[in-house]
C-alpha positions in Angstrom: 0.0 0.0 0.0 1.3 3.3 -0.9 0.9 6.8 0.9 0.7 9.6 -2.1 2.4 12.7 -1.6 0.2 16.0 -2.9 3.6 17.3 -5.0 2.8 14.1 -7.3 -0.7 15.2 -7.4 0.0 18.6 -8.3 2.6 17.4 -11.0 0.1 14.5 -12.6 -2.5 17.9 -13.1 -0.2 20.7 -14.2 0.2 21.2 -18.0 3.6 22.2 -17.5 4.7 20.1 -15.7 7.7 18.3 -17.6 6.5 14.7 -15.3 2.9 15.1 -16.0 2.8 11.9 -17.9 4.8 9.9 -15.6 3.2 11.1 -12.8 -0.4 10.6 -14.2 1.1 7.2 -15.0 2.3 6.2 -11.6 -1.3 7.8 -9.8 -2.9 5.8 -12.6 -1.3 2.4 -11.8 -3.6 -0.2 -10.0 -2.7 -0.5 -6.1 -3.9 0.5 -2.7 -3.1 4.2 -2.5 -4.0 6.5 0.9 -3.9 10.8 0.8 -4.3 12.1 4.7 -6.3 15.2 5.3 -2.8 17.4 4.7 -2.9 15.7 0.9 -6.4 17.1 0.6 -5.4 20.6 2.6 -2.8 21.1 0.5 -4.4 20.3 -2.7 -7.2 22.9 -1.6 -4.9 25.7 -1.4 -2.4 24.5 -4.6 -6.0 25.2 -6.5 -7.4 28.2 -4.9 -3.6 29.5 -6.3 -3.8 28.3 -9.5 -6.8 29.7 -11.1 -6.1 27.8 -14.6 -5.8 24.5 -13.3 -9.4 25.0 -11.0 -10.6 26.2 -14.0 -9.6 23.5 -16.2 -10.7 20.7 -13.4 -13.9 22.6 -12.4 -15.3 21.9 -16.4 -15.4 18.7 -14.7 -17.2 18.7 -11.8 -20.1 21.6 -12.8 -21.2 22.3 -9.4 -21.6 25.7 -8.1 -18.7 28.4 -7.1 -18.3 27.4 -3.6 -18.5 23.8 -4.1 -16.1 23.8 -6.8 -12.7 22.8 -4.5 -14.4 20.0 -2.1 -15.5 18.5 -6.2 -12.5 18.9 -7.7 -10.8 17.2 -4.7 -13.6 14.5 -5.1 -12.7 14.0 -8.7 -9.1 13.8 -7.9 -9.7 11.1 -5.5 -12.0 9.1 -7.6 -9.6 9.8 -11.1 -6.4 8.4 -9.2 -8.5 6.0 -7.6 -7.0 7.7 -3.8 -8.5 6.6 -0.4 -8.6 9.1 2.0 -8.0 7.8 5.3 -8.7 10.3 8.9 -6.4 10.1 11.5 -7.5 9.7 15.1 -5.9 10.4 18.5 -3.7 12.3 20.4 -0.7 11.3 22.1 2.0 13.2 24.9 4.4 15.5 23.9 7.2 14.9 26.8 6.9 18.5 28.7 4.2 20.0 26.9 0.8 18.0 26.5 -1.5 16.1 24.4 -1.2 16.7 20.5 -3.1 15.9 17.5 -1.4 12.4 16.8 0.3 13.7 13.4 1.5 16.6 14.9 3.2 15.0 18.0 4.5 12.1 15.4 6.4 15.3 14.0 8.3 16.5 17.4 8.7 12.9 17.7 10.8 12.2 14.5 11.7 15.6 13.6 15.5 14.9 14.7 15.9 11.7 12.2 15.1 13.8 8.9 16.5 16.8 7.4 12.6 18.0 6.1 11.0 21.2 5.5 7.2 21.3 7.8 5.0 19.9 5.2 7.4 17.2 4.1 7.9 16.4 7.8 4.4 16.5 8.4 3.6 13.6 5.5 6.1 11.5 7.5 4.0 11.8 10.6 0.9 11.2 9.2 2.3 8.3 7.4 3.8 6.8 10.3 0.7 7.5 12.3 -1.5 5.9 9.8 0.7 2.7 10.3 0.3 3.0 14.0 -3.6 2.8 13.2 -3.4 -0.4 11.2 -2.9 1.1 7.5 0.2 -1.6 5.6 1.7 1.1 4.3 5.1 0.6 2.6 6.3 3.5 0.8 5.3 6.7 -0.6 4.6 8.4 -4.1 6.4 12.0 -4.5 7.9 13.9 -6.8 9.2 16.0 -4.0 13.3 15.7 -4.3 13.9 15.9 -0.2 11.9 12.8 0.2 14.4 11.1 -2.4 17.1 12.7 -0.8 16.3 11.1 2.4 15.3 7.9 1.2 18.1 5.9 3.5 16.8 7.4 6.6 12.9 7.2 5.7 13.9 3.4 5.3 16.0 2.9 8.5 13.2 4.9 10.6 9.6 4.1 9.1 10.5 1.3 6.9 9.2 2.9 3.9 10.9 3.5 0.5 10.3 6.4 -1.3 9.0 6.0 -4.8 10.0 9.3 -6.8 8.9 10.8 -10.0 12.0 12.1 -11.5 11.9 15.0 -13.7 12.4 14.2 -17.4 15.9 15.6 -18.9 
C-alpha cells in the first residue's frame, strides 16, 4: 500500500509540468493508495492559487462556485483512484501535552530527517497511519527531499520512497 504525496498530485494535473505523464502514470497504476487530510489541505490551497488549473478541473465537476474545490478534490480522488483515510488520537508530547497524533508524530521524528514542515508533516501522518493499522510501505512523491532522504525514511519508518524524476 502506498501513501501519495500531494507534490505528485500537483505534478500528474499541471500542464507544465515536464512529469505530467509519468506522474499521471504512476497515480494511474492499480494498487492501494491512501492521501491524509494534509494531501487534501494542500491540494485545496495549490487550487485556490492556480486559477487555470481549478478552471480546467472545475469543467469537470459543474457544481456551483463554492462547491467547486471539495468537487474537484472529489474527482481527484475518484480519477487516481485515492482513499482518504482520517487520522484519530492524540498522544504526549514529553513537557508540553497532548497533541493531535500527526503533529506530536512530527516533534517525535523531527531529529531523524533533514525536512521542511509539510514534508515532515507527510512523515508523521504516514507513520501515524501505520500506528492505526494502515500496511503502508512507501510513498509516491515527486518532492526531491523525500528522495534525498530515502536511506533514513527506510532505516526509521521502513518505507521506501517512490520518486517521480523530472524528465531531462
Amino acid at each position: 500500500m502506498s501513501y501519495v504525496d500531494t507534490s505528485i498530485i500537483v505534478a500528474a494535473l499541471d500542464k507544465l509540468d515536464p512529469r505530467r505523464r509519468l506522474a499521471q502514470e504512476i497515480l494511474e497504476m492499480e494498487g492501494d493508495k491512501r492521501v491524509s487530510e494534509l494531501v487534501l489541505a494542500e491540494l485545496a490551497s495549490t487550487l485556490s492559487k492556480r486559477e487555470g488549473m481549478l478552471l480546467e478541473l472545475s469543467e469537470k465537476v459543474k457544481v456551483r462556485k463554492e462547491l467547486t474545490i471539495p468537487a474537484v478534490l472529489l474527482y481527484i480522488l475518484r480519477r487516481f483512484k485515492l482513499s482518504y483515510r482520517r487520522v484519530n488520537g492524540y498522544k504526549r508530547v514529553f513537557m508540553i501535552d497532548n497533541l493531535y497524533s500527526p503533529f506530536a508524530t512530527a516533534i517525535d521524528i523531527s531529529s531523524k530527517f533533514k525536512l521542511k514542515t509539510l514534508d515532515l508533516l507527510h512523515l508523521a501522518y504516514l507513520k501515524t497511519l501505520k500506528e492505526q493499522g494502515e500496511e503502508i510501505n512507501e510513498i509516491i512523491t515527486a518532492d526531491y527531499d523525500f528522495e534525498r532522504e530515502k536511506e533514513a525514511i527506510m532505516r526509521e519508518l521502513n518505507i521506501s520512497v517512490k520518486y517521480c524524476q523530472p524528465l531531462r
